[in-house]
Biopython code that builds the backbone (N, CA, C, O; Angstrom):
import numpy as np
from Bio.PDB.StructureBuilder import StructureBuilder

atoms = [
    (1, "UNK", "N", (-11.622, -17.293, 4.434)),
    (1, "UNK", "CA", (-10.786, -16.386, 3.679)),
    (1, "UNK", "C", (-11.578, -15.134, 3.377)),
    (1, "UNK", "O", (-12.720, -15.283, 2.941)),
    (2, "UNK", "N", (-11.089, -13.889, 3.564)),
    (2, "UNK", "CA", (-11.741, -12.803, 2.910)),
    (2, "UNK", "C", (-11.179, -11.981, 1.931)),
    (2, "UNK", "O", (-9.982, -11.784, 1.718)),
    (3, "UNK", "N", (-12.031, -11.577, 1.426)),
    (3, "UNK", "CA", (-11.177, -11.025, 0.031)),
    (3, "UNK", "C", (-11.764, -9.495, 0.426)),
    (3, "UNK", "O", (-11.286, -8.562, -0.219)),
    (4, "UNK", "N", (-12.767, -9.191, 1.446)),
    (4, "UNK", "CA", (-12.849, -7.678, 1.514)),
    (4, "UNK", "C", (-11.942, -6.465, 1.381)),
    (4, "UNK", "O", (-12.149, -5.284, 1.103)),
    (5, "UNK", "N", (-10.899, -7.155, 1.669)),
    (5, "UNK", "CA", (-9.909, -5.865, 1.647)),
    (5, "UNK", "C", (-9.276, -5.508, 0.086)),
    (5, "UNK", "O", (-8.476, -4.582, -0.051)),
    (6, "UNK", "N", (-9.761, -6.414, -1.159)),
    (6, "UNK", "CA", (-10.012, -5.950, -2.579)),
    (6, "UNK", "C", (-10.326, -4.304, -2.521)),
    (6, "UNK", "O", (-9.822, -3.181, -2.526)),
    (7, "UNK", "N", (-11.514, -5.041, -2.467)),
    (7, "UNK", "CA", (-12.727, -3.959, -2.017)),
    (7, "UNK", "C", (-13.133, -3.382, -3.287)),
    (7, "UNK", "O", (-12.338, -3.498, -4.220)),
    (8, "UNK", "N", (-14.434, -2.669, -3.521)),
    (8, "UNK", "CA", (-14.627, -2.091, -5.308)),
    (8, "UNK", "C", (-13.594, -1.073, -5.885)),
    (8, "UNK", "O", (-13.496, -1.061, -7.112)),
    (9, "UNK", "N", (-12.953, -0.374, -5.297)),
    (9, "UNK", "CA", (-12.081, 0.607, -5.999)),
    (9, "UNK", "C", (-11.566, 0.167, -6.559)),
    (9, "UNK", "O", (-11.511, 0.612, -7.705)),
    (10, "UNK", "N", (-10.630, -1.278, -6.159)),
    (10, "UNK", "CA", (-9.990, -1.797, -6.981)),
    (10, "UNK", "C", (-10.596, -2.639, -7.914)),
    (10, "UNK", "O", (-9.879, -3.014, -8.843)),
    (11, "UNK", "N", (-11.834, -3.048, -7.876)),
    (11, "UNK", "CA", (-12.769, -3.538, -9.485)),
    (11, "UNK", "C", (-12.888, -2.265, -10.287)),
    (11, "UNK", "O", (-12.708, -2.284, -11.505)),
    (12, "UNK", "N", (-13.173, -1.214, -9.665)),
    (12, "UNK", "CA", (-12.581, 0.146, -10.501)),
    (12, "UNK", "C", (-11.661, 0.534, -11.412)),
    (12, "UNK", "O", (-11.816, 0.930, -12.567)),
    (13, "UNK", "N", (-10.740, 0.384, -10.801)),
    (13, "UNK", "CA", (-9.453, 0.606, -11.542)),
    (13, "UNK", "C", (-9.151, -0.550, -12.451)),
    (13, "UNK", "O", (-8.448, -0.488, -13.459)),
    (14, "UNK", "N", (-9.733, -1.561, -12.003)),
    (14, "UNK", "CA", (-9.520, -3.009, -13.156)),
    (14, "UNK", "C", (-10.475, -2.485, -14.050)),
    (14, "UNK", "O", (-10.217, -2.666, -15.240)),
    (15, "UNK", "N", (-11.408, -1.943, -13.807)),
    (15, "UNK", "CA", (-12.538, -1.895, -15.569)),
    (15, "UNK", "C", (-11.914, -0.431, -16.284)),
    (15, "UNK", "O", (-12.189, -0.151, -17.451)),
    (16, "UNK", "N", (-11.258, 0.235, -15.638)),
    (16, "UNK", "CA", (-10.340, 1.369, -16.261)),
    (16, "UNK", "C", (-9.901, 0.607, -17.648)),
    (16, "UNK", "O", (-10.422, 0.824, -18.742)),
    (17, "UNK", "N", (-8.873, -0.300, -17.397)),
    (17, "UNK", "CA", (-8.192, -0.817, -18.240)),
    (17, "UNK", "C", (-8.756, -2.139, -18.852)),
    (17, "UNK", "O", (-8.423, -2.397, -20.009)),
    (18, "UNK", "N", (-9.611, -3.035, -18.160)),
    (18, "UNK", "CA", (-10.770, -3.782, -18.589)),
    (18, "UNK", "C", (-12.217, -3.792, -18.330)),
    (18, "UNK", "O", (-12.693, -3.889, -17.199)),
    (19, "UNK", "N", (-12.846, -3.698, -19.324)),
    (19, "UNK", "CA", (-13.707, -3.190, -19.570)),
    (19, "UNK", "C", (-15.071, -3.924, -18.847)),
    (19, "UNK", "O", (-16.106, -3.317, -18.571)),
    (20, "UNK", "N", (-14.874, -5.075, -18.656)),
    (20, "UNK", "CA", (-15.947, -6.081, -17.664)),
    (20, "UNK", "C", (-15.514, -6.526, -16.785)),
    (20, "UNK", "O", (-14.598, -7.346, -16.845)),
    (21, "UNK", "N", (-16.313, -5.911, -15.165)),
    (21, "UNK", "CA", (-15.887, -6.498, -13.750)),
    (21, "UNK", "C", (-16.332, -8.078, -13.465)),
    (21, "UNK", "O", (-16.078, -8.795, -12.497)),
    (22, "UNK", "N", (-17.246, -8.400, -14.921)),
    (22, "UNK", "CA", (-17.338, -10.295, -14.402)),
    (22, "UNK", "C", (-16.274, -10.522, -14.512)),
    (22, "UNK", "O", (-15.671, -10.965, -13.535)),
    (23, "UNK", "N", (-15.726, -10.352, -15.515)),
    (23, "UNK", "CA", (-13.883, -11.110, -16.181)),
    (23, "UNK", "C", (-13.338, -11.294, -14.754)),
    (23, "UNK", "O", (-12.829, -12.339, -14.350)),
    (24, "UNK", "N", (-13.528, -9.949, -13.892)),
    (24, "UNK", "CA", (-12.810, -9.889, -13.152)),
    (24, "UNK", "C", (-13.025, -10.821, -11.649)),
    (24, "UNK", "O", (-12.191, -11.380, -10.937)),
    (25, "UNK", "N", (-14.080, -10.739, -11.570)),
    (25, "UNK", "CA", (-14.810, -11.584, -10.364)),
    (25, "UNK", "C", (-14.644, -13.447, -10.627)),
    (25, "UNK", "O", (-14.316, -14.320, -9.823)),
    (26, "UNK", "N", (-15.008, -13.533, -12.013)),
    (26, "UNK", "CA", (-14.811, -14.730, -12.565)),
    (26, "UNK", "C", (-13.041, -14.951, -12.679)),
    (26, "UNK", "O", (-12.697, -16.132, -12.722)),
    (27, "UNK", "N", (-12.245, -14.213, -12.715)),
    (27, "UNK", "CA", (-10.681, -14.598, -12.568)),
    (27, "UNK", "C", (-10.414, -15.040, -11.100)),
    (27, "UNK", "O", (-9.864, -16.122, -10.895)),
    (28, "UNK", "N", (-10.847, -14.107, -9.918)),
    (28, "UNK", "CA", (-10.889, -14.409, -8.793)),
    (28, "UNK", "C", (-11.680, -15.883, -8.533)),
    (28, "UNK", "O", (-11.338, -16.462, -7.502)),
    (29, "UNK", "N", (-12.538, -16.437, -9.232)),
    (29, "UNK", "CA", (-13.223, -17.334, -8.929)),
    (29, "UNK", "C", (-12.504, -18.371, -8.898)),
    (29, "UNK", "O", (-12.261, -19.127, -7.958)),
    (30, "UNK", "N", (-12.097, -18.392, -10.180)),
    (30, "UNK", "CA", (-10.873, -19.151, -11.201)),
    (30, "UNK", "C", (-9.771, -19.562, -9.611)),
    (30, "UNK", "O", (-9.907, -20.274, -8.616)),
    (31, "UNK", "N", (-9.104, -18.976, -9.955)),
    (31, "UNK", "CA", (-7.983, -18.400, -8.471)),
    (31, "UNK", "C", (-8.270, -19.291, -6.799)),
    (31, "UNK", "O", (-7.565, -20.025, -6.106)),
    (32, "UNK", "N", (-9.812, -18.692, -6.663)),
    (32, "UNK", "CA", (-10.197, -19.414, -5.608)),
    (32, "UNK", "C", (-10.237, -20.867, -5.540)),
    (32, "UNK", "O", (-9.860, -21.625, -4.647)),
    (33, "UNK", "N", (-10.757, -21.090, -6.636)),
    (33, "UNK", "CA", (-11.317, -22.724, -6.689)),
    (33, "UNK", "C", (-10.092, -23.485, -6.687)),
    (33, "UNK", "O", (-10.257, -24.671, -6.402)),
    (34, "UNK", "N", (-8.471, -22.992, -7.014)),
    (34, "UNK", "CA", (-7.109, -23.733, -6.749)),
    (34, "UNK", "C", (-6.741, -23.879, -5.575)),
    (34, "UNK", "O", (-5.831, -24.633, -5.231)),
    (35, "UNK", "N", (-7.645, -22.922, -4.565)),
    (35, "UNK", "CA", (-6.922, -23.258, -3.187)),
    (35, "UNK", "C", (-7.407, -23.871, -2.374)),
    (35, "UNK", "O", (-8.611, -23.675, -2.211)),
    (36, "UNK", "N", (-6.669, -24.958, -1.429)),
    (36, "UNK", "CA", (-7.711, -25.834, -1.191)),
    (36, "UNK", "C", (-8.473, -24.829, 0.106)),
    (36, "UNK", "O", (-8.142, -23.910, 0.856)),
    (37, "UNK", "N", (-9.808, -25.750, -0.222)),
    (37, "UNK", "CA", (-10.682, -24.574, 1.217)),
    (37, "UNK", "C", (-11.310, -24.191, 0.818)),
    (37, "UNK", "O", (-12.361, -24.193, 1.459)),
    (38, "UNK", "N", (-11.353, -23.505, -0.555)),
    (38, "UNK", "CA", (-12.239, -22.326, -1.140)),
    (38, "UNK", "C", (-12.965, -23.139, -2.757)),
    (38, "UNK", "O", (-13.408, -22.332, -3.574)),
    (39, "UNK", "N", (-12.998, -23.738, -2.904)),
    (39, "UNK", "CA", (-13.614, -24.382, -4.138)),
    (39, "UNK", "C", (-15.067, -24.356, -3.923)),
    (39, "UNK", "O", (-15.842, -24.761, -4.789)),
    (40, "UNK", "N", (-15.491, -23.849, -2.694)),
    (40, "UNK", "CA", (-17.498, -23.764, -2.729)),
    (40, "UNK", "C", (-17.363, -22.451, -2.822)),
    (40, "UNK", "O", (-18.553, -22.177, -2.663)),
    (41, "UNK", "N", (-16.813, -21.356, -2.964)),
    (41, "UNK", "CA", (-17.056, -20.237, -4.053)),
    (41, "UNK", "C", (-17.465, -20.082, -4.869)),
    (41, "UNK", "O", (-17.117, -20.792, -5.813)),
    (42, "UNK", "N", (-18.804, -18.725, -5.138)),
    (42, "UNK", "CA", (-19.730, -18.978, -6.256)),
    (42, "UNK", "C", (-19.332, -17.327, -6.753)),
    (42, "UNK", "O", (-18.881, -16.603, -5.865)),
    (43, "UNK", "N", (-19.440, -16.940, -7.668)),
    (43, "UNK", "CA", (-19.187, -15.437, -8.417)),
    (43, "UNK", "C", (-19.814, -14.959, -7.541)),
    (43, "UNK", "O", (-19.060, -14.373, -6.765)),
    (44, "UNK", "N", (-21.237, -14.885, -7.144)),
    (44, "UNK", "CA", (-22.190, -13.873, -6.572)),
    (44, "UNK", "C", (-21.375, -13.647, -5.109)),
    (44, "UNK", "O", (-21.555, -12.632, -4.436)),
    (45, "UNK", "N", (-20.542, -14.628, -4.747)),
    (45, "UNK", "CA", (-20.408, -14.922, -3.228)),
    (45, "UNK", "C", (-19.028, -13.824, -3.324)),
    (45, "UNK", "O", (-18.917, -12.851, -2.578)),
    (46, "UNK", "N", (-17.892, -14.243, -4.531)),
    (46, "UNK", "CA", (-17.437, -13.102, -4.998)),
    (46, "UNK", "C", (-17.799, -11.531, -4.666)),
    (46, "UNK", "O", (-17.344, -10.656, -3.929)),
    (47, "UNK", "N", (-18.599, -11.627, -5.377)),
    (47, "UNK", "CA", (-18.793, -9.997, -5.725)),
    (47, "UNK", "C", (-19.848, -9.639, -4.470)),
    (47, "UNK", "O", (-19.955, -8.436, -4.710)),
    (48, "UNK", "N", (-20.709, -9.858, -3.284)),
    (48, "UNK", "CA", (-20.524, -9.748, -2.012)),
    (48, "UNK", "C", (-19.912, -9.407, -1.633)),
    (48, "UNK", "O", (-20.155, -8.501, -0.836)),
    (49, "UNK", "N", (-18.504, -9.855, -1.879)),
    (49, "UNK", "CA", (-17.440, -10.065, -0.709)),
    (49, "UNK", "C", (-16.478, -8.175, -1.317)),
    (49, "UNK", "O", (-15.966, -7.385, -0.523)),
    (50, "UNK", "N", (-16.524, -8.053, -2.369)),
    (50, "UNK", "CA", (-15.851, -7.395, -3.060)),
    (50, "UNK", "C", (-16.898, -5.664, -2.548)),
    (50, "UNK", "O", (-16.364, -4.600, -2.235)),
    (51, "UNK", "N", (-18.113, -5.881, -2.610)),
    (51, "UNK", "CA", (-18.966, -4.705, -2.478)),
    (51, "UNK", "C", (-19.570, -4.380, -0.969)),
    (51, "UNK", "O", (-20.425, -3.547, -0.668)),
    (52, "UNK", "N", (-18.839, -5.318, -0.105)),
    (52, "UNK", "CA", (-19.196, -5.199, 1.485)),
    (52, "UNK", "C", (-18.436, -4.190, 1.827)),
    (52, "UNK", "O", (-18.759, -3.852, 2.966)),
    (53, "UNK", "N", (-17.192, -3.234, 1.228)),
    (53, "UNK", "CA", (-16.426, -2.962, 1.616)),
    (53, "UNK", "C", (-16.179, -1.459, 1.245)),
    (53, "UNK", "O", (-15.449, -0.603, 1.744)),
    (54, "UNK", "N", (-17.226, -1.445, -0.022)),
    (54, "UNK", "CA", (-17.434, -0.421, -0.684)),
    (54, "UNK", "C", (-17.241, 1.285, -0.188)),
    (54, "UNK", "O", (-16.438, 2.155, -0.524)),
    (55, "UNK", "N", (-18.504, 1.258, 0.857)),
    (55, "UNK", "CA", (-18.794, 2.042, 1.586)),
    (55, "UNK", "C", (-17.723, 2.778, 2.694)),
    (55, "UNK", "O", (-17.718, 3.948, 3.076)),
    (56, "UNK", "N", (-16.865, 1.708, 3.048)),
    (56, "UNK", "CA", (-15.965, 2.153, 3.930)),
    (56, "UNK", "C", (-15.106, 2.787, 3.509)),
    (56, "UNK", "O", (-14.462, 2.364, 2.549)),
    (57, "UNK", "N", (-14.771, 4.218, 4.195)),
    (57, "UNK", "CA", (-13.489, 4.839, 3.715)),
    (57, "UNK", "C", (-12.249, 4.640, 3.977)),
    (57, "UNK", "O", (-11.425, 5.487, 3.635)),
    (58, "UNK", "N", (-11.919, 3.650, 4.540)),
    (58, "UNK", "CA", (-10.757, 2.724, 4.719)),
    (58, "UNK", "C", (-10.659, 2.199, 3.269)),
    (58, "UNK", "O", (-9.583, 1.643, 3.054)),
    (59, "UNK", "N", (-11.322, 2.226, 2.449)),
    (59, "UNK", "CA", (-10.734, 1.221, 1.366)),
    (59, "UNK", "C", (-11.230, 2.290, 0.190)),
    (59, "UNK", "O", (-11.234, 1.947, -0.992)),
    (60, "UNK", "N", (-11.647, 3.619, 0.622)),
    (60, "UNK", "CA", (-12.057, 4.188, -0.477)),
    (60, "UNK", "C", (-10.806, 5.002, -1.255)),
    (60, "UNK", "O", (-10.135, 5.803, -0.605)),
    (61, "UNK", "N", (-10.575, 4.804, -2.425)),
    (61, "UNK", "CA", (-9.417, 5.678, -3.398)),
    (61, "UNK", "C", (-10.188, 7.130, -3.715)),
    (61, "UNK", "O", (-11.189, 7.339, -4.400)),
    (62, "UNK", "N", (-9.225, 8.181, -2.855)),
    (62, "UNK", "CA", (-9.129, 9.730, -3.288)),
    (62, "UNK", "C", (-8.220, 10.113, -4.021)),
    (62, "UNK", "O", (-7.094, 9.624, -4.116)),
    (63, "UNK", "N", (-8.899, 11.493, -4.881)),
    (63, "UNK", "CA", (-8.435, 12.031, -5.693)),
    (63, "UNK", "C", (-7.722, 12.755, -4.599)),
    (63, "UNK", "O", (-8.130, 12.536, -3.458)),
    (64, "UNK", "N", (-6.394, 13.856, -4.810)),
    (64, "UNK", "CA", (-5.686, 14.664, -4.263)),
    (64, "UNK", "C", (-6.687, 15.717, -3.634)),
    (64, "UNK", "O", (-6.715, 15.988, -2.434)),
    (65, "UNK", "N", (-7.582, 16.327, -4.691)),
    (65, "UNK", "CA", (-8.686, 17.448, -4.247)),
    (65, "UNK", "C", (-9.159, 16.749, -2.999)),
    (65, "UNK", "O", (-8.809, 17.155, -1.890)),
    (66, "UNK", "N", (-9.925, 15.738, -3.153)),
    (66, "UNK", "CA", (-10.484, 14.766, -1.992)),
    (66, "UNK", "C", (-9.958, 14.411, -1.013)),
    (66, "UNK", "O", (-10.697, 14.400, -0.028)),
    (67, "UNK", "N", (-8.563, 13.985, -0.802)),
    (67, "UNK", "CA", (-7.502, 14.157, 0.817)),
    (67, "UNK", "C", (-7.028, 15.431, 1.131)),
    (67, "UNK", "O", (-6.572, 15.619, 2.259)),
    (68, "UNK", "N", (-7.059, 16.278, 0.370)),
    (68, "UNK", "CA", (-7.106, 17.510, 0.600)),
    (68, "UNK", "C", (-7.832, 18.017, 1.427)),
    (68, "UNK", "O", (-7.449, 18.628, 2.425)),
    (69, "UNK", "N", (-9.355, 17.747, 0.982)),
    (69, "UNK", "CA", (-10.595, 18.664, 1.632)),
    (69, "UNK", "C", (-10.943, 17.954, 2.833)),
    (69, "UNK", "O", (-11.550, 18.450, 3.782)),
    (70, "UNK", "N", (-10.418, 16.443, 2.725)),
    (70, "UNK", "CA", (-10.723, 15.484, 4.272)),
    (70, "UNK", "C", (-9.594, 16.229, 5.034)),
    (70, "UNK", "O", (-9.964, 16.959, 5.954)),
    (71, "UNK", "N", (-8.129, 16.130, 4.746)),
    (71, "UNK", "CA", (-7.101, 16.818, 5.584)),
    (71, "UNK", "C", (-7.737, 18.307, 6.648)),
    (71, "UNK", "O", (-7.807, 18.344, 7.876)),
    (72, "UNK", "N", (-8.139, 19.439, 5.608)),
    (72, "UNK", "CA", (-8.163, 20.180, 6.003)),
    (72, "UNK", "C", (-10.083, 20.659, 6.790)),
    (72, "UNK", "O", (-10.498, 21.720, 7.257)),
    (73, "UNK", "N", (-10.635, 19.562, 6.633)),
    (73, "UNK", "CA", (-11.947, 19.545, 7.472)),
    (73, "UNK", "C", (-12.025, 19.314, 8.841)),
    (73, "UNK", "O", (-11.738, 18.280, 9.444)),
    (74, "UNK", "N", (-12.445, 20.380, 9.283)),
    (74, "UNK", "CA", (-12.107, 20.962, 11.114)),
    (74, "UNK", "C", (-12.775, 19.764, 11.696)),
    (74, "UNK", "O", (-13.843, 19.259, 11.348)),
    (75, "UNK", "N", (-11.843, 19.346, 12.778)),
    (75, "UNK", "CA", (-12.041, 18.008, 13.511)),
    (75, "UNK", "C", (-13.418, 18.636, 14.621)),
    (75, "UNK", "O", (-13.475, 19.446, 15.547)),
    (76, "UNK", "N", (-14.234, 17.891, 14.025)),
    (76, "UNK", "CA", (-15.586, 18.195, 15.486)),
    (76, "UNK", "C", (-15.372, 17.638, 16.787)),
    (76, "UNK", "O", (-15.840, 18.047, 17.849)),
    (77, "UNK", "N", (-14.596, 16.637, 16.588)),
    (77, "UNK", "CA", (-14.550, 15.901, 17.974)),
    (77, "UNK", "C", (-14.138, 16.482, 19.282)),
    (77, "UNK", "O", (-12.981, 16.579, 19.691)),
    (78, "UNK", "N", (-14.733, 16.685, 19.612)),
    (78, "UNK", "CA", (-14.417, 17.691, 21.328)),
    (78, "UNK", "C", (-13.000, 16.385, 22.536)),
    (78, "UNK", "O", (-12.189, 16.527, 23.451)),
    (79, "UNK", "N", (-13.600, 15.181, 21.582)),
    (79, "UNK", "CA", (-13.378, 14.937, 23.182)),
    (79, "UNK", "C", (-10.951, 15.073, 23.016)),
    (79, "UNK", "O", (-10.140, 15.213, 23.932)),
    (80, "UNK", "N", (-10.706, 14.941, 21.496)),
    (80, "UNK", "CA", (-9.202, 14.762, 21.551)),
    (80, "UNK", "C", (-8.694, 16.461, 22.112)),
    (80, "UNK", "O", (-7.582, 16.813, 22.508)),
    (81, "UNK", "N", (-9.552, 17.018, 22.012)),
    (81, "UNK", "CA", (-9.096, 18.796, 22.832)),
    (81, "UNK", "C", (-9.057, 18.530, 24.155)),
    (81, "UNK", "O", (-8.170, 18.881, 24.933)),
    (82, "UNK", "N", (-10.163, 17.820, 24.436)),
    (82, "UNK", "CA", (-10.430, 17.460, 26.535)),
    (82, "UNK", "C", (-8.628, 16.665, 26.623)),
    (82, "UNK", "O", (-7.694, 17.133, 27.274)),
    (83, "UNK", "N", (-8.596, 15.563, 25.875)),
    (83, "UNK", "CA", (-7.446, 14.724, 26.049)),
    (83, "UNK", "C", (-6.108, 15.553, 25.965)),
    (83, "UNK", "O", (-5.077, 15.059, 26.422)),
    (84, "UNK", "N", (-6.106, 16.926, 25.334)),
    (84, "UNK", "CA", (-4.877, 17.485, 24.799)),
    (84, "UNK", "C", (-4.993, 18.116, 25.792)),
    (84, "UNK", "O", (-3.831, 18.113, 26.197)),
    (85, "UNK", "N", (-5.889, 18.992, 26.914)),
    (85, "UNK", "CA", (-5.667, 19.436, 27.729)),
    (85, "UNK", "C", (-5.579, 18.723, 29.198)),
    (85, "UNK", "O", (-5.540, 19.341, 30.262)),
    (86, "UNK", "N", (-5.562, 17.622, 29.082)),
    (86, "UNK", "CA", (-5.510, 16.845, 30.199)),
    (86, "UNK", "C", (-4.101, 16.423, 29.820)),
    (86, "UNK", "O", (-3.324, 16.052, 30.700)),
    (87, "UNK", "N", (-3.799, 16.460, 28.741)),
    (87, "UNK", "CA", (-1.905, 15.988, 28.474)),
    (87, "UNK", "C", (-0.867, 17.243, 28.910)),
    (87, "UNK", "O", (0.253, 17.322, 29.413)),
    (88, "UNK", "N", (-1.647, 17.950, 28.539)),
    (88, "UNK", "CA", (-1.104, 19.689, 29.456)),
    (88, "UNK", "C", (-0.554, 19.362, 30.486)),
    (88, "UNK", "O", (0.627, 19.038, 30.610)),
    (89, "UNK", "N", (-1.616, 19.442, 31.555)),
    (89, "UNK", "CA", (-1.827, 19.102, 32.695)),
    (89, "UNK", "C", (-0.945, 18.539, 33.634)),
    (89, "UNK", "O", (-0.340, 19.049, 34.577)),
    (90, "UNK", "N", (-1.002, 16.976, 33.043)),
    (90, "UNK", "CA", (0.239, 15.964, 33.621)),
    (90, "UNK", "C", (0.876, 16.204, 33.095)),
    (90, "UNK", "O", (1.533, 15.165, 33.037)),
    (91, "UNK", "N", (1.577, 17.203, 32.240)),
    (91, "UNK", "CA", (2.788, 17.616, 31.671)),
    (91, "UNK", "C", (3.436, 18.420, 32.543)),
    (91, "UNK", "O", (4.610, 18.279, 32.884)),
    (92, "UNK", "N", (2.624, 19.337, 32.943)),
    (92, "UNK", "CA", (2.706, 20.537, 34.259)),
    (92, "UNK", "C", (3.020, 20.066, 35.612)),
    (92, "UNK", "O", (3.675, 20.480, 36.568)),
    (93, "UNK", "N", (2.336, 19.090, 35.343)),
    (93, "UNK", "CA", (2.733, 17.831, 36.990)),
    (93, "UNK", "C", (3.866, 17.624, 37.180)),
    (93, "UNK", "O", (4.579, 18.089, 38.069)),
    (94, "UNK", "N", (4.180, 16.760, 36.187)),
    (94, "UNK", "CA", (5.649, 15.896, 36.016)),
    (94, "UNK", "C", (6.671, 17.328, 35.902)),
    (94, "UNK", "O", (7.651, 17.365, 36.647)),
    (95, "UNK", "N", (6.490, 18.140, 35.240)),
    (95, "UNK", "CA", (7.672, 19.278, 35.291)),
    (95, "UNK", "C", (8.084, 19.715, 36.767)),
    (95, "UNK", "O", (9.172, 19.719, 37.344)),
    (96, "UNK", "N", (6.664, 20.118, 37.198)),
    (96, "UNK", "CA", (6.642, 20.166, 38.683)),
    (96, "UNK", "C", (7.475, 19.246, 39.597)),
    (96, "UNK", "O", (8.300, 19.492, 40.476)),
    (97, "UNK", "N", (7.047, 18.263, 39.163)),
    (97, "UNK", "CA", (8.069, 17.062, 40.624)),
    (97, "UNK", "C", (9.150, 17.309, 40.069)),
    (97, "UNK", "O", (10.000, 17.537, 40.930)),
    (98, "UNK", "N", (9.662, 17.400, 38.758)),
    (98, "UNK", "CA", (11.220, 17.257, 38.187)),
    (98, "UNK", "C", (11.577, 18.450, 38.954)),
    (98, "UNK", "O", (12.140, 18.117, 39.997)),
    (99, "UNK", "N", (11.469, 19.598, 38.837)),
    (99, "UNK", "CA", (11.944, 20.891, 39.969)),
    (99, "UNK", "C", (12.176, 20.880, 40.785)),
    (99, "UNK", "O", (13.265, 21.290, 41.187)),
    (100, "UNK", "N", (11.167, 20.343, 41.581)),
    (100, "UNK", "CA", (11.142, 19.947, 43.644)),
    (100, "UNK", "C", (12.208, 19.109, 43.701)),
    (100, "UNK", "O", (13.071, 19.292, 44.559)),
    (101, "UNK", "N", (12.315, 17.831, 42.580)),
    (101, "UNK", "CA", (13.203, 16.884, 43.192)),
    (101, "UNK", "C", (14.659, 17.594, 42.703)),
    (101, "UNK", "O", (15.610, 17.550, 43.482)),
    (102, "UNK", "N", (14.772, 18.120, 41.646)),
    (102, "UNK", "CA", (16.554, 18.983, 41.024)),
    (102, "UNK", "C", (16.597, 19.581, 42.446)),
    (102, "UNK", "O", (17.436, 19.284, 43.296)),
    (103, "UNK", "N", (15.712, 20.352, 42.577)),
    (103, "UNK", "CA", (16.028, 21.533, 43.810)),
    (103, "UNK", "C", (16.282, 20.542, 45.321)),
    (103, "UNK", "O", (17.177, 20.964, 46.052)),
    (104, "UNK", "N", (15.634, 19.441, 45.724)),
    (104, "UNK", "CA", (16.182, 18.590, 46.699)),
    (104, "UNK", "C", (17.691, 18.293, 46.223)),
    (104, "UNK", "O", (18.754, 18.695, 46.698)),
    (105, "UNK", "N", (17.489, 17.649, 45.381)),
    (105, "UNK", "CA", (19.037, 17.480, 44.941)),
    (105, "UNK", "C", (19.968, 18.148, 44.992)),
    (105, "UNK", "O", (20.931, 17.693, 45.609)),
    (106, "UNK", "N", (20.072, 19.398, 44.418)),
    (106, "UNK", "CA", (21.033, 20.551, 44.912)),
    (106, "UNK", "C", (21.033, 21.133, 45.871)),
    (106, "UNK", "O", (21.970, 21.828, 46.264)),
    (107, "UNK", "N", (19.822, 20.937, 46.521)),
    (107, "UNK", "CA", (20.143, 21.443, 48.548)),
    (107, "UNK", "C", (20.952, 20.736, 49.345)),
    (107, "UNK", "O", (21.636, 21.057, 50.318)),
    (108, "UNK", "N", (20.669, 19.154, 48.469)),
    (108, "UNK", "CA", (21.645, 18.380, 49.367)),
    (108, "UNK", "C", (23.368, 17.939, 48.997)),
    (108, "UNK", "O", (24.181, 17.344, 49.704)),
    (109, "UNK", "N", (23.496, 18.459, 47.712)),
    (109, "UNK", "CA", (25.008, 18.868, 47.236)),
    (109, "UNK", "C", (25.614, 19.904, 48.227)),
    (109, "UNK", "O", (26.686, 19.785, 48.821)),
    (110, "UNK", "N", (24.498, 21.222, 48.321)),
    (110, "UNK", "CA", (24.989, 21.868, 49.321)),
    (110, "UNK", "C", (25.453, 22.117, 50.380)),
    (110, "UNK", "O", (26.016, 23.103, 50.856)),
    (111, "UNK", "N", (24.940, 20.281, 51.061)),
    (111, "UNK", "CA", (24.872, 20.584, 52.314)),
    (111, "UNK", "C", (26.492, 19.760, 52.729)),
    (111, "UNK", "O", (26.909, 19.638, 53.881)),
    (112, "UNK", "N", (27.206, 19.275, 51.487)),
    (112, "UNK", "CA", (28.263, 18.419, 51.702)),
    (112, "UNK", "C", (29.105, 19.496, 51.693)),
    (112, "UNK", "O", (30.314, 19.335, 51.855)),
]
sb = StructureBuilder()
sb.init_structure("model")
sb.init_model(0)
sb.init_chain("A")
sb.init_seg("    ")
for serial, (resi, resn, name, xyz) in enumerate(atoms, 1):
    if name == "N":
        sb.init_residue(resn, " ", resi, " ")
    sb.init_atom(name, np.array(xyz, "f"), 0.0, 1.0, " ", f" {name:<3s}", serial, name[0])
structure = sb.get_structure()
C-alpha cells in the first residue's frame, strides 16, 4: 500500500488547522493497523512514506503567484519546437496528397 500520494502538503494544511503532524501520522497509523495487510506499520514508516514525496512537484501545493510564474516560464526544451515543426511538415504532406487526389478525382468526373 502507498500512502505517497498524501504527500507533506497535505500534513501542511492538516497542522494549519492542527497544530501537531504526530496526531496526524499517528491517526493514519490508527487507520492502517484496521486494514488487514498493514498492521506492521510503524509511525516512522508513516512519515517516510508521507516525506518521499515532498520534493516532487507533482504533489507540491502553489500559491496562484507560483502557477503563475511556472505558467508563464519560457519552455527551454528545444526538442517540442523540433516536434512542432516536424508536425508542420506532415501536415504539408497530407494537404498535399489531399489536392493531387481531389484534383484526380475531378479529372475523372470530367472525363464522364
Amino acid at each position: 500500500m502507498k500512502l505517497g500520494y498524501i504527500g507533506k502538503p497535505y500534513l501542511e494544511n492538516v497542522n494549519q488547522s492542527n497544530d501537531s503532524g504526530s496526531s496526524t501520522v499517528t491517526e493514519l497509523n490508527g487507520l492502517l493497523k484496521q486494514i488487514p495487510g498493514c498492521g506492521n506499520s510503524e509511525e516512522d514508516d508513516i512519515s517516510s512514506w508521507l516525506d518521499c514525496d515532498a520534493d516532487d512537484a507533482g504533489f507540491q501545493l502553489m500559491s496562484d503567484d507560483e502557477i503563475i510564474a511556472q505558467v508563464r516560464k519560457p519552455n527551454s526544451d528545444d526538442d517540442n519546437s523540433e516536434s512542432d515543426e516536424d508536425e508542420v511538415i506532415e501536415i504539408s504532406k497530407i494537404r498535399k496528397k489531399v489536392i493531387e487526389s481531389n484534383a484526380d478525382a475531378f479529372e475523372c468526373l470530367l472525363k464522364d
